[in-house]
C-alpha positions, 0 to 999 in steps of 0.5 A: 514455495520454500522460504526464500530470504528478502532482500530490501530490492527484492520487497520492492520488486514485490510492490512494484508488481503488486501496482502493476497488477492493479487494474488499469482504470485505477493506474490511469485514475491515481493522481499525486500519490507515491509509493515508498517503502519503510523498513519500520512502522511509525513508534506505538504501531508496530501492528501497521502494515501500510499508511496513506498520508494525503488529501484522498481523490474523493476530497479534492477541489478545484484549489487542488494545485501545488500540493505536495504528494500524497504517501502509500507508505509499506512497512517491510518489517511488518508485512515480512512478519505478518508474512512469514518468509513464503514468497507466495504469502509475501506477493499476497499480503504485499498485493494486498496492502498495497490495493488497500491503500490505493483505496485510501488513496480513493476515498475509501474509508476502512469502515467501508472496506469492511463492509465489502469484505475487502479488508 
């Protein structure tokens, strides 16, 4: 695919497809998390694709209740870079990052996404 620029709106769309392609059982089973998008990562991680902030699915209790949200947060600057201006390369590292937050979000640690050569 030819570069094409990418627009803040545009980088949104790619996420919001790329949690659309998730499968169903893992839509259906996400609970209390939000995705958002950031156009910097947080300072001394300038590397930082995706961040997960919350109490993962796997360490909830019953006294889960009233609790703030939990944040997959995408950093555009990162993943444009890491991406190059490719839109086929973007939609992967988007799909990507996205999916390995989720399975933060799950309780997946990244030792074990190594493991399984999901990383």
């Amino acid at each position: 695919m030819p570069p094409v620029d990418i627009t803040r709106e545009r980088f949104e769309e790619l996420v919001g497809e790329a949690l659309d392609g998730l499968p169903a059982w893992v839509l259906e089973t996400m609970d209390n998390v939000t995705v958002q998008v950031e156009d910097l990562p947080p300072p001394g991680q300038p590397g930082l694709l995706g961040l997960y902030r919350g109490i993962p699915l796997s360490q909830r209790g019953r006294g889960y209740t009233n609790v703030l949200p939990d944040t997959i947060t995408l950093y555009r600057a990162t993943i444009l870079r890491s991406a190059g201006l490719d839109e086929g390369r973007l939609k992967a590292v988007v799909a990507h990052t996205v999916a390995h937050e989720v399975a933060h979000h799950f309780g997946i640690s990244d030792e074990r996404l190594l493991e399984i050569d999901a990383y």
